[in-house]
C-alpha positions as CSV (number, residue, x, y, z in Angstrom):
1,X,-58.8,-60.0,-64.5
2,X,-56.2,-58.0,-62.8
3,X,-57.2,-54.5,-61.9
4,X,-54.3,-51.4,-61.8
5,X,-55.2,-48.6,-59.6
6,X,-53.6,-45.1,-58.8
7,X,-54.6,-41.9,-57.4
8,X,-55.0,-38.7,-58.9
9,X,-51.4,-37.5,-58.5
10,X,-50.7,-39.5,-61.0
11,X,-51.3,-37.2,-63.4
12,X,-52.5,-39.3,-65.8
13,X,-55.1,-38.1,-68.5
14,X,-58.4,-39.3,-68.4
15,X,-57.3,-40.6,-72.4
16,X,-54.3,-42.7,-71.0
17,X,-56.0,-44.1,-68.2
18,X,-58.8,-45.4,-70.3
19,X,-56.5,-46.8,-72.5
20,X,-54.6,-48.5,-70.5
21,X,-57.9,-49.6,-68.6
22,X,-56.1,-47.9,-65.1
23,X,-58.6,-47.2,-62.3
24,X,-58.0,-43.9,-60.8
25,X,-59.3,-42.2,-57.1
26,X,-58.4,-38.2,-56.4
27,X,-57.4,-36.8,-53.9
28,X,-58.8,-33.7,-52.5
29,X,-58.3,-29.9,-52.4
30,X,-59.2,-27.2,-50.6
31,X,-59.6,-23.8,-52.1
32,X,-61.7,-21.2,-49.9
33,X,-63.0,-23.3,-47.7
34,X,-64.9,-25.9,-50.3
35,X,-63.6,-29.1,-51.4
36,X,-62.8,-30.0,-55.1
37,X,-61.9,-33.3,-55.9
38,X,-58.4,-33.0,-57.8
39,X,-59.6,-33.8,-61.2
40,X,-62.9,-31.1,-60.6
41,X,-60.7,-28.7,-59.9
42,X,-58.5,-27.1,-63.0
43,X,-55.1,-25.4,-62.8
44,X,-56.4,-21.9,-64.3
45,X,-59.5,-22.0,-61.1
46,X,-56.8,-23.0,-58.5
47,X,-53.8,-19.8,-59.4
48,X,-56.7,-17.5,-59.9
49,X,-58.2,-18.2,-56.3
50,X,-54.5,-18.0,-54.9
51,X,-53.7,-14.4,-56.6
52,X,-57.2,-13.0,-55.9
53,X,-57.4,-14.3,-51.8
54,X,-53.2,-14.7,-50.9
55,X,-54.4,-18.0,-49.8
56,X,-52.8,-21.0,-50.8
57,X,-55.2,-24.2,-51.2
58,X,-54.7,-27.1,-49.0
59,X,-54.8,-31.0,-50.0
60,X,-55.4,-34.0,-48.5
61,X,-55.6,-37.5,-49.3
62,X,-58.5,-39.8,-49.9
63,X,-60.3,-41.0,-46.7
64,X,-60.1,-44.5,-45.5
65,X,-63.9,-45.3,-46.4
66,X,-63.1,-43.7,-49.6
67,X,-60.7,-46.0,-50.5
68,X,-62.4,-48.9,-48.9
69,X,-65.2,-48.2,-51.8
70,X,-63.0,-47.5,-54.0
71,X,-61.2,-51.2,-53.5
72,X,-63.6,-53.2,-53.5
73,X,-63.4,-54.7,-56.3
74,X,-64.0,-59.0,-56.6
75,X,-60.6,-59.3,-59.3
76,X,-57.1,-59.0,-58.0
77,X,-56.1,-55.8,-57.8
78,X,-52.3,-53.8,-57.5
79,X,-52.6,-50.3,-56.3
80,X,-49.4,-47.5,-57.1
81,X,-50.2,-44.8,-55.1
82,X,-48.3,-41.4,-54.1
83,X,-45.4,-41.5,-51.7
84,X,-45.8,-42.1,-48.2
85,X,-43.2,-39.4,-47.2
86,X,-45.2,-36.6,-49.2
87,X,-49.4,-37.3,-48.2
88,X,-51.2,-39.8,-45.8
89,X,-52.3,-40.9,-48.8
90,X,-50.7,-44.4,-48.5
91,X,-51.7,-44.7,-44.8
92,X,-55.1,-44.4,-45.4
93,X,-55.1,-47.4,-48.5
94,X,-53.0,-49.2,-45.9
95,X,-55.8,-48.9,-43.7
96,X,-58.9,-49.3,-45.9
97,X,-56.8,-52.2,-46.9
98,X,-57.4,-54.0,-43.9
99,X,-61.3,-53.4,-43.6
100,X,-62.1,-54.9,-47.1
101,X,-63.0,-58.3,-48.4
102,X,-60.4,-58.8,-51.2
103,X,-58.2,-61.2,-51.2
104,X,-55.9,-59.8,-53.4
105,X,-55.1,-57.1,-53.0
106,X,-51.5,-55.5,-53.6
107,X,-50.7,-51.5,-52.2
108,X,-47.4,-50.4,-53.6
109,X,-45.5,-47.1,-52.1
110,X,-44.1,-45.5,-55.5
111,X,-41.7,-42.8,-53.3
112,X,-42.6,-40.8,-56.1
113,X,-45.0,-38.0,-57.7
114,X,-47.1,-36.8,-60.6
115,X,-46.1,-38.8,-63.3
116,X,-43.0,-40.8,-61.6
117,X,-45.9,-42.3,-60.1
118,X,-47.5,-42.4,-63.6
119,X,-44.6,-44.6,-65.4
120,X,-44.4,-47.5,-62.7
121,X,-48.6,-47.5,-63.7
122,X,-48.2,-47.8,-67.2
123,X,-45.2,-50.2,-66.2
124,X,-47.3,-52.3,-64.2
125,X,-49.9,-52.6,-67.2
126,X,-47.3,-54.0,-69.4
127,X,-46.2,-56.4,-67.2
128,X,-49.4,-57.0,-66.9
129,X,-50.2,-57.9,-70.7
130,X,-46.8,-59.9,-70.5
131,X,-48.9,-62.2,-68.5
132,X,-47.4,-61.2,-64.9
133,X,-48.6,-62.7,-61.8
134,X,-49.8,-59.7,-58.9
135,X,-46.5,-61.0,-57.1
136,X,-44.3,-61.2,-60.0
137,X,-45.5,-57.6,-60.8
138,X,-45.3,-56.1,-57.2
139,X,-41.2,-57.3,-57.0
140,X,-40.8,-55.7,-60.5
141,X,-42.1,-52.6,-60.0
142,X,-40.9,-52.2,-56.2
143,X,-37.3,-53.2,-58.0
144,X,-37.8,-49.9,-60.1
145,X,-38.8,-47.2,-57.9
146,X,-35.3,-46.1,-57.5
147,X,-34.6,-45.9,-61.4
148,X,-37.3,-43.7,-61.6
149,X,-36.0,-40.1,-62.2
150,X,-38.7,-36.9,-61.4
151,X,-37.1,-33.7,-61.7
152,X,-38.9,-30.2,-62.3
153,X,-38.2,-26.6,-62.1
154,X,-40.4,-24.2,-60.0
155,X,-41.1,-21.0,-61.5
156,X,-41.8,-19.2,-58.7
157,X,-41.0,-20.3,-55.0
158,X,-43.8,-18.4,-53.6
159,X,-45.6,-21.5,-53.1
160,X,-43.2,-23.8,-51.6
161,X,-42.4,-20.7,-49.0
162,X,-46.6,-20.4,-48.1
163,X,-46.1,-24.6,-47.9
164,X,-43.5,-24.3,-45.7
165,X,-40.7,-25.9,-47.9
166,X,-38.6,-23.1,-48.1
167,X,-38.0,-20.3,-45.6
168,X,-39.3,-16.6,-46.5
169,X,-35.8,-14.9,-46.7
170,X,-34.9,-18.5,-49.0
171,X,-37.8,-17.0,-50.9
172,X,-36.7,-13.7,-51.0
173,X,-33.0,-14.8,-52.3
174,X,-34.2,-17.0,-54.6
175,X,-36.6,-14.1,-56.2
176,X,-34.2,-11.6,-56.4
177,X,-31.4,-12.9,-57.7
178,X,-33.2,-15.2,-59.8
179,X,-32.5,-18.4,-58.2
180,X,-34.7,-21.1,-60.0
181,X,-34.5,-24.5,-58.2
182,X,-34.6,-27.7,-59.5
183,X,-36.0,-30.0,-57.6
184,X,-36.0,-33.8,-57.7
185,X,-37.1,-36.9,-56.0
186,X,-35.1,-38.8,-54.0
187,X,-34.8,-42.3,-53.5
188,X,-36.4,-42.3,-50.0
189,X,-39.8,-40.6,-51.3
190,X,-38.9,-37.1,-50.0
191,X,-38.0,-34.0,-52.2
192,X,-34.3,-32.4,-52.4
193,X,-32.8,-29.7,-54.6
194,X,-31.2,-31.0,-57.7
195,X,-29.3,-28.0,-58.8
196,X,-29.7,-24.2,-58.4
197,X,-29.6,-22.3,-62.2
198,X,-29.3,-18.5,-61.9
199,X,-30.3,-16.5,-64.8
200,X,-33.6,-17.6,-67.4
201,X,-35.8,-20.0,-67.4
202,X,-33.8,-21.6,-70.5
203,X,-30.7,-22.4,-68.5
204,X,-33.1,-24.0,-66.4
205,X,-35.0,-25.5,-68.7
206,X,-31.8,-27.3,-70.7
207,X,-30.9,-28.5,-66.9
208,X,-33.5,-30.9,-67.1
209,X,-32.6,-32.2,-70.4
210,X,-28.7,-32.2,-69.6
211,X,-30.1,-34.7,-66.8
212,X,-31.5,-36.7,-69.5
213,X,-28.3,-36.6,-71.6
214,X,-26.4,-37.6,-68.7
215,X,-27.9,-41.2,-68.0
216,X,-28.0,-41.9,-71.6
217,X,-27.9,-44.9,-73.0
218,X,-29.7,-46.4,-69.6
219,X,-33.3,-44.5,-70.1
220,X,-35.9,-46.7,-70.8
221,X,-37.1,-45.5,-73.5
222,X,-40.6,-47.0,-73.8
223,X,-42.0,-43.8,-72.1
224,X,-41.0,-40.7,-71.1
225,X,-42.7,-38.1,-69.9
226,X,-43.1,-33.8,-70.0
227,X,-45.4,-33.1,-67.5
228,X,-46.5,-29.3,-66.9
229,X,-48.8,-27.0,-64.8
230,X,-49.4,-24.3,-67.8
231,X,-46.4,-23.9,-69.8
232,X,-47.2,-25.5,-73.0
233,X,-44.6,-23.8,-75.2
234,X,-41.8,-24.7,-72.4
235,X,-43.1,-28.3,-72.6
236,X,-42.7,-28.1,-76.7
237,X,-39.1,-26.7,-76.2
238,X,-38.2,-29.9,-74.0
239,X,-40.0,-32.4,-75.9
240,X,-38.1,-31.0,-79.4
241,X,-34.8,-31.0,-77.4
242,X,-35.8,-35.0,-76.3
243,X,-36.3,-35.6,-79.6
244,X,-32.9,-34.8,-80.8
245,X,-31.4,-36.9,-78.5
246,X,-33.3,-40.4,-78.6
247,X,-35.8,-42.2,-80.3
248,X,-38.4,-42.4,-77.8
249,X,-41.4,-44.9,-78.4
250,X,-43.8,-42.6,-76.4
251,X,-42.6,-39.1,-75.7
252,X,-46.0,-38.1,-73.2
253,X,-46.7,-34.4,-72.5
254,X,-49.4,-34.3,-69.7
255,X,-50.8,-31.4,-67.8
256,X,-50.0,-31.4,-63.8
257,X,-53.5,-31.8,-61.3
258,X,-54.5,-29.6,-58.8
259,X,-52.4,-31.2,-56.2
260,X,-49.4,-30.6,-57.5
261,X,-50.2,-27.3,-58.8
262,X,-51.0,-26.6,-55.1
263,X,-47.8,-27.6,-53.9
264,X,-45.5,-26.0,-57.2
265,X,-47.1,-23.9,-58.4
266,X,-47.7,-22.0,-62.0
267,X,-45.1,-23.1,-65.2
268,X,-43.8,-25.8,-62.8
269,X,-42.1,-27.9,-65.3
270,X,-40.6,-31.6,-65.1
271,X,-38.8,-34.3,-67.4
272,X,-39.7,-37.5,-65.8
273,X,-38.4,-41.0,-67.0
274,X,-37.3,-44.3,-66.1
275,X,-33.1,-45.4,-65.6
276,X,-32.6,-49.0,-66.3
């Protein structure tokens, strides 16, 4: 039986990977010196060490014995893991890769994040239960990374200034004036600024979903998802605003893991989905 693995930026609930039978291994994060694996660690323990200490937590990928455990595994297997331009995560399932027994064994870079990563899972399990091949399934899915769309607004741009993503007087502009970025993934992996809405989190907020409207009628819509890091009323106000504009088979609100929460932040927000 074919296996489907990911890592824990996928941001997939424990409920949808068991479901759709997805194996999963976390990454790690640091918060005051001990390390939490992602899905030990929750959202409201991670913001309340950073306002209490200043300190923002540090991540890091899986080791390479880690994943050499965690692949070994006797059935073919395709692993969809976070993008190589964000995290070493790749690099170190590249090199487990080479110190384990399987066969066949299939790592695919998603250039992507939380759930972008996510859809091109669930994507590979229903090409999966189409009766696939591992090959047939890897040059799909590679062929859709770039029609995956991840966009988000950031709250607050403290924590991509203490990551050193943004400079502190970029920081300091964006606070007082009320700058709230939008940020997106682009097609290479790496992270760029989609749009920059002055004035309230709604304006923000109905960004994202003009973003939606826009490549309308090409979204795949099988699945979309709202994913969050703590702002479940903002996530009902996108998913009602979805709802008016297409009839989405699976319209998936999911809550963001500690690694991305260490890297965005609290009421990070995103509308992620798939262009065809």
């Amino acid at each position: 039986m074919l296996n489907i693995l990911t890592d824990s930026c996928a941001d997939l609930s424990q409920q949808l990977l068991t479901a759709h039978d997805v194996k999963m291994i976390p990454l790690h994060v640091l918060v005051n010196g001990k390390d939490y694996h992602d899905n030990d660690l929750t959202l409201e323990q991670l913001f309340m060490s950073v306002e209490q200490t200043g300190e923002l937590p540090k991540t890091a990928g899986p080791s390479i014995q880690e994943f050499v455990d965690f692949f070994d595994i006797e059935d073919p297997s395709i692993y969809i893991g976070l993008s190589s331009q964000l995290s070493a995560t790749m690099q170190n399932a590249n090199l487990a890769a080479e110190h384990v027994q399987t066969m066949d064994l299939h790592l695919i870079d998603s250039l992507n994040l939380s759930t972008g990563i996510g859809l091109l899972v669930l994507k590979a399990v229903d090409l999966k239960q189409q009766g696939k091949s591992p090959a047939e399934i890897v040059q799909l899915i590679s062929e859709l990374r770039p029609k995956v769309r991840t966009a988000f607004v950031v709250d607050t741009m403290d924590y991509l200034y203490k990551g050193g993503r943004c400079t502190g007087l970029q920081a300091f502009v964006g606070s007082v004036l009320k700058i709230r970025p939008v940020i997106h993934v682009l097609p290479d992996g790496t992270l760029g600024v989609l749009d920059k809405v002055r004035g309230s989190r709604k304006k923000a907020l109905d960004r994202l979903i003009a973003r939606f409207k826009s490549d309308l009628p090409k979204v795949d819509l099988k699945r979309v998802f709202v994913t969050h890091s703590g702002c479940e009323a903002d996530a009902e106000y996108l998913v009602g605003k979805l709802q008016e504009l297409a009839p989405i088979e699976n319209l998936i609100t999911t809550v963001a893991g500690a690694t991305i929460g260490s890297h965005c932040g609290p009421n990070t927000i995103g509308v992620l989905y798939i262009a065809k």
